[in-house]
N, C-alpha and C positions, 0 to 999 in steps of 0.2 A: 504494500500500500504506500503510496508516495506521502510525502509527506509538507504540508498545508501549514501556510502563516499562524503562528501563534503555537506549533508544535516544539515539545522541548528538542533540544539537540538530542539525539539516541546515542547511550552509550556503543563504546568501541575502541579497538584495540589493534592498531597497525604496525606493521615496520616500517622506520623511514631507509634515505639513500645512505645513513649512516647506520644502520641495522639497531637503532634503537626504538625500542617499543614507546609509542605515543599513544595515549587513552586520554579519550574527548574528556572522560571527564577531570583532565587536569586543569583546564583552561576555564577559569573562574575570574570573574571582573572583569572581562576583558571581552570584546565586539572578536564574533570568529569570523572569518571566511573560508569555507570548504569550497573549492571548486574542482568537479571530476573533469576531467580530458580524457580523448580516446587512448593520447596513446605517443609515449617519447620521442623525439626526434621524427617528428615528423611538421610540415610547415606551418599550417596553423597552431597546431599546440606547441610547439618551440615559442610562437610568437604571443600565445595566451600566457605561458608559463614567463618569458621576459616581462609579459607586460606588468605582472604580478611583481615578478624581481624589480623591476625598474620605481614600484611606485612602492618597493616596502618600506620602507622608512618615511614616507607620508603615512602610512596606514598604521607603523607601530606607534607612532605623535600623537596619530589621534585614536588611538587606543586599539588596534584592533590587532590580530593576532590572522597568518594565513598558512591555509592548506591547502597540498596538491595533491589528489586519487586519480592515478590510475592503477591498471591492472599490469601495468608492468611488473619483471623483477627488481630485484632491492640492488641488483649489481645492475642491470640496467639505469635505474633512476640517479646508483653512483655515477657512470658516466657523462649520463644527461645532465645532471647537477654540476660535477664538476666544469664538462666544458660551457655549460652556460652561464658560469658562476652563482646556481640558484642557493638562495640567501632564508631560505625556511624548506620547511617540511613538507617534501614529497613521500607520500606514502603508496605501499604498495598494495594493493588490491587483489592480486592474483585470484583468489576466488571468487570476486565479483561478490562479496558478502556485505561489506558496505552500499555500495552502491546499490545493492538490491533491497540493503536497510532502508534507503532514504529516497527509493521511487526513483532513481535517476533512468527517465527514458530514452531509447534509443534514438537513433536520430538518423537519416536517411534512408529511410523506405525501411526501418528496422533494420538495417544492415548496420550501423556502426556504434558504439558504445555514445551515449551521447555528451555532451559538453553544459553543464549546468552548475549555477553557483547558489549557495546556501548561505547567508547574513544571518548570523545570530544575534542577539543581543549580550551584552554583561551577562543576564540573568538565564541564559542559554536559550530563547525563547525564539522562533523562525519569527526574521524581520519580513525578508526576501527574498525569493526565486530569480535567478534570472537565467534564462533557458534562450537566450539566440544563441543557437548554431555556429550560426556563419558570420555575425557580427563580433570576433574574437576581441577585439580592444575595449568593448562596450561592458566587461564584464568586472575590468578593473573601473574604469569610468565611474558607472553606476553606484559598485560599493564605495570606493570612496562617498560618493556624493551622500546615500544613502543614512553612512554613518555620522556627516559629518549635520544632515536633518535633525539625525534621532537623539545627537548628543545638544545642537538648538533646543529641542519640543521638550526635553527635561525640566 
């Protein structure tokens, strides 16, 4: 069952590129960003994952904390990381058990794993979805903008 604004974050327990186990619910007080990609090295996700890298240090200012899922391996996502210089946690998915936690749909005719981002709040509580596809830059955009409403409306 996917999972709808206002849902808490669901517990979960991954590997990142540096083979250290990260569980959701360490990350208290702090705005998350989960976002799944299909899939490493490849052009669009190279360029969603920099985009992420490029604006982390605006997003950790303004409080927010970010994750990368895919279903890659954990020596894969080491490479990816390394030559990208990615600057947070890419986790590994391999069994597609996350992402089947939190409804991420496929995307091209159900052929490909799909590309969807999850805003949490401090309080773990789903701000926002954002599920374009093929608009890859739109994904950091939006969260920033997102959190920096949610931290105004307080």
């Amino acid at each position: 069952m996917a999972l709808k604004i206002g849902d808490n974050l669901p517990e979960f327990s991954l590997y990142n590129q540096s083979n250290e186990l990260i569980l959701s619910t360490s990350f208290k007080n702090r705005f998350l960003v989960i976002f799944f990609y299909p899939k490493d090295d490849t052009p669009g996700c190279t360029k969603e994952v920099c985009s992420f890298r490029d604006s982390y240090s605006e997003l950790k200012n303004i409080g927010a904390e970010i994750i990368g899922i895919s279903s890659d391996s954990i020596t894969n996502h080491q490479k990816f990381a390394k030559n990208f210089y990615v600057n947070y946690n890419l986790l590994s998915d391999y069994k597609k058990k996350v992402r089947k936690l939190f409804g991420v749909p496929k995307s091209f005719f159900g052929l490909l794993p799909g590309r969807v981002t999850y805003i949490f709040d401090p309080n773990r509580k789903l701000l926002k979805i954002i599920n374009l596809q093929f608009d890859i830059n739109s994904h950091t955009t939006i969260s920033k903008k997102i959190i920096k409403e949610y931290k105004i409306s307080e």
